[in-house]
N, CA, C and O atoms as a GROMACS GRO file, in nm:
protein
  376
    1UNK      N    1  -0.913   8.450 -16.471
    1UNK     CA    2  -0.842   8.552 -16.546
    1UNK      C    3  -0.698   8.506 -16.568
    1UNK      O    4  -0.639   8.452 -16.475
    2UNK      N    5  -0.645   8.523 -16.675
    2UNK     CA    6  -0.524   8.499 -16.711
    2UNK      C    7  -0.441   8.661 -16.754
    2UNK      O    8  -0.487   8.737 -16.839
    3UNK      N    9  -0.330   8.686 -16.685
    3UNK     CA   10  -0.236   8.787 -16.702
    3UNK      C   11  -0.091   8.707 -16.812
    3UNK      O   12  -0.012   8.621 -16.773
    4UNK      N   13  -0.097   8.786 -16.979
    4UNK     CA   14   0.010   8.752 -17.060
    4UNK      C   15   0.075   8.828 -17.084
    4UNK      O   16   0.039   8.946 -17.097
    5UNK      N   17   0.201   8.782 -17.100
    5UNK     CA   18   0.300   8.891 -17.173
    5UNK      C   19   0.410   8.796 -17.267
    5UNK      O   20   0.446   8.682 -17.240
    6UNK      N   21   0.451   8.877 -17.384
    6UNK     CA   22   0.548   8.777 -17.438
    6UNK      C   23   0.528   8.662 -17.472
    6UNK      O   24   0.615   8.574 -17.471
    7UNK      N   25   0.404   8.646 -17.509
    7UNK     CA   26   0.317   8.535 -17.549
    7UNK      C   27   0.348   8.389 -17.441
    7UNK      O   28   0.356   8.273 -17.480
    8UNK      N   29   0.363   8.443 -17.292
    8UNK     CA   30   0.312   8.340 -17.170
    8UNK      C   31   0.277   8.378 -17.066
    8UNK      O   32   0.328   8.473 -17.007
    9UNK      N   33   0.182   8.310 -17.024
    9UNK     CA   34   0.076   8.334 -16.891
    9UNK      C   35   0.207   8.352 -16.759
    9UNK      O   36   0.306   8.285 -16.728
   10UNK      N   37   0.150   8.464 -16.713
   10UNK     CA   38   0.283   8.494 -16.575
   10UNK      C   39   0.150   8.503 -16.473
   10UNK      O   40   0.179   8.550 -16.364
   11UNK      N   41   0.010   8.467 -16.489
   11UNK     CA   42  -0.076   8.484 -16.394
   11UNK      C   43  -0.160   8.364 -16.462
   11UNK      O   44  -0.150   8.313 -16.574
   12UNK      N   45  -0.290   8.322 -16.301
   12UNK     CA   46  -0.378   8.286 -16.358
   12UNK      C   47  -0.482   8.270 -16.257
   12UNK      O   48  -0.444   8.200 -16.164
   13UNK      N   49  -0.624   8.321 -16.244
   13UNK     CA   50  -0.674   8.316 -16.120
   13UNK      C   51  -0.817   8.291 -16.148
   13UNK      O   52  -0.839   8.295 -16.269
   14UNK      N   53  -0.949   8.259 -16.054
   14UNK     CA   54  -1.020   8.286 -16.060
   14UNK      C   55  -1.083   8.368 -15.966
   14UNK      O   56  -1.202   8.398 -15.952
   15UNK      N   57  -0.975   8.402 -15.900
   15UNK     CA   58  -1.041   8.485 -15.720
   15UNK      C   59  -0.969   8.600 -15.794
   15UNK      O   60  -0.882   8.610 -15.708
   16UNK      N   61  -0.935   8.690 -15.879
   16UNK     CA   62  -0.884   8.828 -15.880
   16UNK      C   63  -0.963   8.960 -15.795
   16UNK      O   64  -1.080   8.944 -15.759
   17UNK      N   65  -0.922   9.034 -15.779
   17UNK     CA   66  -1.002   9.173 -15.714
   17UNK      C   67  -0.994   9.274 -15.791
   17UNK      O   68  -0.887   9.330 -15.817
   18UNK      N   69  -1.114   9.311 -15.838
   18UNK     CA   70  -1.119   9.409 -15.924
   18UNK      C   71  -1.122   9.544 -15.894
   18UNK      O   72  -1.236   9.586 -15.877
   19UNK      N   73  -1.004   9.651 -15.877
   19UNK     CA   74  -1.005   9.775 -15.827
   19UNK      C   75  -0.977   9.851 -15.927
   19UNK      O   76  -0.887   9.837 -16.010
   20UNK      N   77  -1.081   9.958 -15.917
   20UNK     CA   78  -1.027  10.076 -16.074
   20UNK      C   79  -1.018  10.066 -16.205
   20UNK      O   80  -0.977  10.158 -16.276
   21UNK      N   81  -1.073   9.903 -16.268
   21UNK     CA   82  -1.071   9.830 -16.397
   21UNK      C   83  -0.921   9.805 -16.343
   21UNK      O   84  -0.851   9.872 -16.418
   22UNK      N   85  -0.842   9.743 -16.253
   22UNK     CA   86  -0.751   9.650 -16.286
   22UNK      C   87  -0.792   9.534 -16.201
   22UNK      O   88  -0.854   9.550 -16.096
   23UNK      N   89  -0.753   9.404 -16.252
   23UNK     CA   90  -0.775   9.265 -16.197
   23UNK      C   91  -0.630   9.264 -16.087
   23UNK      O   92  -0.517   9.236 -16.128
   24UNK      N   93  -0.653   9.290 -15.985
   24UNK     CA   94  -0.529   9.206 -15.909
   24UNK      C   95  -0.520   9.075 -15.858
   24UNK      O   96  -0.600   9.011 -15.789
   25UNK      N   97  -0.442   9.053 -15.889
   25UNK     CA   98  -0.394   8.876 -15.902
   25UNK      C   99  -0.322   8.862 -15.749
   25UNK      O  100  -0.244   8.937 -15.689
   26UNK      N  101  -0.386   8.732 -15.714
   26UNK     CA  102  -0.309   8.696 -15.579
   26UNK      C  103  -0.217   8.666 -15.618
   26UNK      O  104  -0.200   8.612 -15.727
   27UNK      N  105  -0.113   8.702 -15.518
   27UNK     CA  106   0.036   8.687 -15.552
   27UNK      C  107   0.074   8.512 -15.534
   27UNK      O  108   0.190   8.480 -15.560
   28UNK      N  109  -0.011   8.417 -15.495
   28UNK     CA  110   0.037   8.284 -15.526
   28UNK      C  111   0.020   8.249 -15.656
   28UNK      O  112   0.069   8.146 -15.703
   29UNK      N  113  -0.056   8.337 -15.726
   29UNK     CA  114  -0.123   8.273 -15.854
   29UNK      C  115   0.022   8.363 -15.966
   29UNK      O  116   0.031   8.327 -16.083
   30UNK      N  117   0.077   8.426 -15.934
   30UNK     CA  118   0.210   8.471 -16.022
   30UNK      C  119   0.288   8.422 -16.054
   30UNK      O  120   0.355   8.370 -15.964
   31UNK      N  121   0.318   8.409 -16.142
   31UNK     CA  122   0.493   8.296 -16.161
   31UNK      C  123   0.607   8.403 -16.136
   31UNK      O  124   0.644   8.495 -16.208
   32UNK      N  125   0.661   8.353 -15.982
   32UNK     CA  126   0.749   8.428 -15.899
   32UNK      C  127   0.893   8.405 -16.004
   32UNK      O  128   0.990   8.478 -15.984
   33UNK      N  129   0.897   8.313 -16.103
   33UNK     CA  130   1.010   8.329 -16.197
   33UNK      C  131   1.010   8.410 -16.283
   33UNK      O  132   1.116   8.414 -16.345
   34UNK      N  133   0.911   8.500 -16.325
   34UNK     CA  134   0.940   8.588 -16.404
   34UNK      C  135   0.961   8.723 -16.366
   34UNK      O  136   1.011   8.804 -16.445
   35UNK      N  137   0.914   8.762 -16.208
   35UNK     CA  138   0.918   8.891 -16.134
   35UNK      C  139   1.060   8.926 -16.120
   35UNK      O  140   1.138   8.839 -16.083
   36UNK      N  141   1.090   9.015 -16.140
   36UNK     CA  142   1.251   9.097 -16.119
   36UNK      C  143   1.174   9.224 -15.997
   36UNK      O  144   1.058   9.263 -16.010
   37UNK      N  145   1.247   9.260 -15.910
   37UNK     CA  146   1.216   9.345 -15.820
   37UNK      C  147   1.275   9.452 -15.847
   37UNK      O  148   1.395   9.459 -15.872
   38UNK      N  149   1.195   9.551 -15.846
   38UNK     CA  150   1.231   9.724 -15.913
   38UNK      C  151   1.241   9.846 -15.765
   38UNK      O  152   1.161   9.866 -15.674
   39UNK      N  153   1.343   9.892 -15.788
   39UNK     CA  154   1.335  10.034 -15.664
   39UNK      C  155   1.224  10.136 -15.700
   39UNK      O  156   1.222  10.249 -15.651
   40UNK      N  157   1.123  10.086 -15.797
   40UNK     CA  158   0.998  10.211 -15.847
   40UNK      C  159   0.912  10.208 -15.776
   40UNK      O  160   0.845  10.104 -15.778
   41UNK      N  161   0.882  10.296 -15.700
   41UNK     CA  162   0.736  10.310 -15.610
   41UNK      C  163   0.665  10.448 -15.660
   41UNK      O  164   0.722  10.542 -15.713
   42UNK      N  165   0.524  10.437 -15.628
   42UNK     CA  166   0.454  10.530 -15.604
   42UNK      C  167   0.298  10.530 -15.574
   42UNK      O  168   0.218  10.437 -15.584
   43UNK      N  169   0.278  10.677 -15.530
   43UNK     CA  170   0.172  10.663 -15.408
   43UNK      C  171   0.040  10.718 -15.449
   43UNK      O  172   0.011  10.830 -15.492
   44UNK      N  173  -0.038  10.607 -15.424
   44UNK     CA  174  -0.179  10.671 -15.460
   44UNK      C  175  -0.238  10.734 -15.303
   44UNK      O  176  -0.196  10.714 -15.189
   45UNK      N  177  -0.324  10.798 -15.342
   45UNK     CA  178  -0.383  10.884 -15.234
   45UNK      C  179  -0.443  10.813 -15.124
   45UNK      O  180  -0.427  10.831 -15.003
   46UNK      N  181  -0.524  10.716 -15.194
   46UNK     CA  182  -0.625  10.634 -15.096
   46UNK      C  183  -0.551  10.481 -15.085
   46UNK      O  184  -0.566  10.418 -14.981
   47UNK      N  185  -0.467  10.422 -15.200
   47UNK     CA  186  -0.440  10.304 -15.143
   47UNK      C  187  -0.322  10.287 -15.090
   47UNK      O  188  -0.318  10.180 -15.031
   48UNK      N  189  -0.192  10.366 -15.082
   48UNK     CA  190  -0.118  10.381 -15.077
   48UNK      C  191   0.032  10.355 -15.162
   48UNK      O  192   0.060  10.355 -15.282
   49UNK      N  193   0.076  10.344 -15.096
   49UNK     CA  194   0.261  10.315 -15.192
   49UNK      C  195   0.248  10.221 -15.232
   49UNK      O  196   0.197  10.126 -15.172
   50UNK      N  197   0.305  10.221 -15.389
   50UNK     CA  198   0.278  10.081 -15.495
   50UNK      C  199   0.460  10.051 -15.505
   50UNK      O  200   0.549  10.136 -15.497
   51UNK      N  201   0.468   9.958 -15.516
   51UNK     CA  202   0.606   9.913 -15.512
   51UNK      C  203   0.640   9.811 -15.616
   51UNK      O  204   0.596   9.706 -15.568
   52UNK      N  205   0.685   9.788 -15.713
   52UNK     CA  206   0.674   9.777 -15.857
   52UNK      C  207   0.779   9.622 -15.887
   52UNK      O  208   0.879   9.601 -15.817
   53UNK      N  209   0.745   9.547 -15.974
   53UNK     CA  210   0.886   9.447 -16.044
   53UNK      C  211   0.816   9.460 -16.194
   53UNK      O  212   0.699   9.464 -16.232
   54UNK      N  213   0.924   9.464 -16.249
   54UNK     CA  214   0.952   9.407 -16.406
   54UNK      C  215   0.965   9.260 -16.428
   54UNK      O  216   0.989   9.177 -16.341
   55UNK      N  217   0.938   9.227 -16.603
   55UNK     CA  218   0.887   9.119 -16.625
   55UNK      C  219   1.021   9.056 -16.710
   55UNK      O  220   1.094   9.124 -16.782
   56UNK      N  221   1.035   8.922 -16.686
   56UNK     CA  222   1.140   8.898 -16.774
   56UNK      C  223   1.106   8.787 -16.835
   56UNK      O  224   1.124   8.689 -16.763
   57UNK      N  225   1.066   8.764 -16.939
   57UNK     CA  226   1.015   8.641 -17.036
   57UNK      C  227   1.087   8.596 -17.169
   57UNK      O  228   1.113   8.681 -17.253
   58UNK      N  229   1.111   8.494 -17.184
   58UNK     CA  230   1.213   8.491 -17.319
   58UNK      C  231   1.302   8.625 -17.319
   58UNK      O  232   1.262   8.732 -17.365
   59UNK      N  233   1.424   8.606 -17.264
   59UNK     CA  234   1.507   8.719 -17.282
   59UNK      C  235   1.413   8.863 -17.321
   59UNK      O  236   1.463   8.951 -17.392
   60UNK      N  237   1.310   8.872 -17.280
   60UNK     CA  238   1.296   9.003 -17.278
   60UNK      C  239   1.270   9.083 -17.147
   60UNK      O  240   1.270   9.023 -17.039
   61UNK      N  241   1.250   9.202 -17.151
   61UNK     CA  242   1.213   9.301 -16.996
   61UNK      C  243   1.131   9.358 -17.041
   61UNK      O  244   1.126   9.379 -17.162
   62UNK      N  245   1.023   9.410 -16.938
   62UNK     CA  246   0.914   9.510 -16.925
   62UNK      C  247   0.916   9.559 -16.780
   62UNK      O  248   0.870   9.503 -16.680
   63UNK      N  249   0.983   9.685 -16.792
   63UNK     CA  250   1.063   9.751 -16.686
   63UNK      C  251   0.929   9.784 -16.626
   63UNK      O  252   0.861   9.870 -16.682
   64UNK      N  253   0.888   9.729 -16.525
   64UNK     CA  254   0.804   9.828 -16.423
   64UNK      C  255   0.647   9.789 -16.434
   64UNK      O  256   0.564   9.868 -16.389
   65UNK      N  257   0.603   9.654 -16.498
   65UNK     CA  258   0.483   9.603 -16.546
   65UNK      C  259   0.365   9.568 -16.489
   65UNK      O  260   0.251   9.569 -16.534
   66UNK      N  261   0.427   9.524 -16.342
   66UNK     CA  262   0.380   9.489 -16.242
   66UNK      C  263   0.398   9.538 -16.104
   66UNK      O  264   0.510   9.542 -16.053
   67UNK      N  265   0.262   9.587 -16.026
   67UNK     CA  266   0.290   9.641 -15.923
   67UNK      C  267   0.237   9.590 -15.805
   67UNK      O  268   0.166   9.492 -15.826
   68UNK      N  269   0.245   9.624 -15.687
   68UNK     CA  270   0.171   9.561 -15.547
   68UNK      C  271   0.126   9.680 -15.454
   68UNK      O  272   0.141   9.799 -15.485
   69UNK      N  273   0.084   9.647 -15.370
   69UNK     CA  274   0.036   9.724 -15.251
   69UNK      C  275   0.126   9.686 -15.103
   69UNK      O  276   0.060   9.712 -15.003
   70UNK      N  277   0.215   9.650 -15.084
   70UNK     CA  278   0.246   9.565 -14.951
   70UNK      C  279   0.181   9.586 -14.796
   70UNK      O  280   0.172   9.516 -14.695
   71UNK      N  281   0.138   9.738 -14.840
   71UNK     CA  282   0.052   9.798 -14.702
   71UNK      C  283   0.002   9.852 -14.717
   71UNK      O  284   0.032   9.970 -14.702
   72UNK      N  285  -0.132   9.807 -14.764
   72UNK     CA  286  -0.224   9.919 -14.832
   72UNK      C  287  -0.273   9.977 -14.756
   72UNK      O  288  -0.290   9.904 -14.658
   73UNK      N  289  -0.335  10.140 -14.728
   73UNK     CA  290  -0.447  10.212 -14.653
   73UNK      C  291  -0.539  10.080 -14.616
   73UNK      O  292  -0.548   9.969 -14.670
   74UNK      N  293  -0.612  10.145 -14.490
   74UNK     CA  294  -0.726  10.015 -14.461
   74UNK      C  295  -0.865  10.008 -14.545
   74UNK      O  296  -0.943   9.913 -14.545
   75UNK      N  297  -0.881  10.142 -14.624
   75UNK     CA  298  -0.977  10.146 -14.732
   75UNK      C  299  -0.933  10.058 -14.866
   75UNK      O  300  -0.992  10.058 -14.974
   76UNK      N  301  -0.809   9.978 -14.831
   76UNK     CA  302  -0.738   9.928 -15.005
   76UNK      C  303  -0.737   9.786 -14.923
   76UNK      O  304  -0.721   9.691 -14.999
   77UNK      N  305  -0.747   9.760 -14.820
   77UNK     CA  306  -0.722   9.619 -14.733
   77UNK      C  307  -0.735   9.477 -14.842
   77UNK      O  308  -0.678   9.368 -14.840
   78UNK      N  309  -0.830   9.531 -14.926
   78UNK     CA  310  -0.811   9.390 -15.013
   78UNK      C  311  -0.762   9.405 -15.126
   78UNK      O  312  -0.817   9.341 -15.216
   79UNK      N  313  -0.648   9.490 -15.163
   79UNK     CA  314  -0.534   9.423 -15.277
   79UNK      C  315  -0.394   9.372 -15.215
   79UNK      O  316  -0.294   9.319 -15.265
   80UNK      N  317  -0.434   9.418 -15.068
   80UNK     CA  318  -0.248   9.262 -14.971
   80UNK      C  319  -0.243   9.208 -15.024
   80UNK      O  320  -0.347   9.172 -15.080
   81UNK      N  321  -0.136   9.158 -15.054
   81UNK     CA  322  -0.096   9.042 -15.147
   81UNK      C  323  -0.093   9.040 -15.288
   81UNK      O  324  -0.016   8.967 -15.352
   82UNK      N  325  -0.158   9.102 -15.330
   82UNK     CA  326  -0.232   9.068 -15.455
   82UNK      C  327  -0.086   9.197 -15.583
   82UNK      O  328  -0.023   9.296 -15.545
   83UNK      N  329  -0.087   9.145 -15.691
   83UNK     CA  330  -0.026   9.220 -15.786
   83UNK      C  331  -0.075   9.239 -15.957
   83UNK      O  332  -0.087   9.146 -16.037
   84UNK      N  333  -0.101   9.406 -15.991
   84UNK     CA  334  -0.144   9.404 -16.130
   84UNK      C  335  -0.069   9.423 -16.207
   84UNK      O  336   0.051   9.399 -16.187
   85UNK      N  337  -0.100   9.456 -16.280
   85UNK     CA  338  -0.010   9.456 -16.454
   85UNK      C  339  -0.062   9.554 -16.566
   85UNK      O  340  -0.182   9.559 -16.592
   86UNK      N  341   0.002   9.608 -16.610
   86UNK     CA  342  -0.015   9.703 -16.730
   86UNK      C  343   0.152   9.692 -16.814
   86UNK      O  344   0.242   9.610 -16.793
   87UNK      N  345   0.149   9.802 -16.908
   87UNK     CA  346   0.233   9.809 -17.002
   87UNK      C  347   0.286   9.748 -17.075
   87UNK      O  348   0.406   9.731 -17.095
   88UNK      N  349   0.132   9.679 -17.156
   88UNK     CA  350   0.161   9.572 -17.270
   88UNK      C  351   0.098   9.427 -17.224
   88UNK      O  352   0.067   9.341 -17.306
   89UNK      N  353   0.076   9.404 -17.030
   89UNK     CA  354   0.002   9.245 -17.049
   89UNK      C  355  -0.119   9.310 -17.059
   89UNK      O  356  -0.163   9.417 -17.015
   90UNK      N  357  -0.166   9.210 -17.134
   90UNK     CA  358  -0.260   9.128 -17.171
   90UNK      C  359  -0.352   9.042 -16.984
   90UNK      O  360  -0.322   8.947 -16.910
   91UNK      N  361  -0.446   9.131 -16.985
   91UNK     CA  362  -0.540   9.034 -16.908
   91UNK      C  363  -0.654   8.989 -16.921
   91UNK      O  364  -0.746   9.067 -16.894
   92UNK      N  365  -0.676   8.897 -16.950
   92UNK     CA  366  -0.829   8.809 -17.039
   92UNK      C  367  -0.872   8.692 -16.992
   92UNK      O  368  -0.795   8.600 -16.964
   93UNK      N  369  -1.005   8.686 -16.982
   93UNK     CA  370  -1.078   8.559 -16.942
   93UNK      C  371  -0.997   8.452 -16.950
   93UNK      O  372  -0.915   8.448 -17.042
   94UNK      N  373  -1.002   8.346 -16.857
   94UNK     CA  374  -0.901   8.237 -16.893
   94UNK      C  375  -1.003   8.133 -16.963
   94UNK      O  376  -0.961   8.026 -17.009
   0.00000   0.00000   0.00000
């Protein structure tokens, strides 16, 4: 799976975890140069507190695009690590 935005790959995996129709991407497979770290959190019921960065690609931002789990409930145990994406990427077969 490949995660785009701004017409370049900021992900790329073949181990993703698929929770809820989103692909979460292990966080080695991210390009840690494009993550900006955001004070936005929020809490799902069962997996817990999502803790958020924005995207910065060719001088642009996408405030809040990407999110994580850092401690998920033990029912969410396998998105640790891992970070998805909405609001505008693009995630598609690589």
């Amino acid at each position: 799976m490949k995660a785009i935005w701004n017409g370049e790959v900021i992900a790329e995996s073949d181990d993703t975890v698929v929770v809820e129709g989103n692909h979460y991407f292990p966080r080695s497979a991210v390009r840690e140069d494009v993550l900006v770290e955001s004070a936005t959190t929020s809490v799902c019921g069962w997996k817990g507190t999502a803790s958020y960065f924005s995207l910065q690609v060719a001088g642009e931002t996408n405030a809040d695009a990407v999110w994580t789990y850092r401690d998920p409930k033990p029912e969410a145990a396998q998105v640790r690590d891992h970070l998805a994406f909405w609001r505008g990427v693009q995630v598609v077969d690589a």
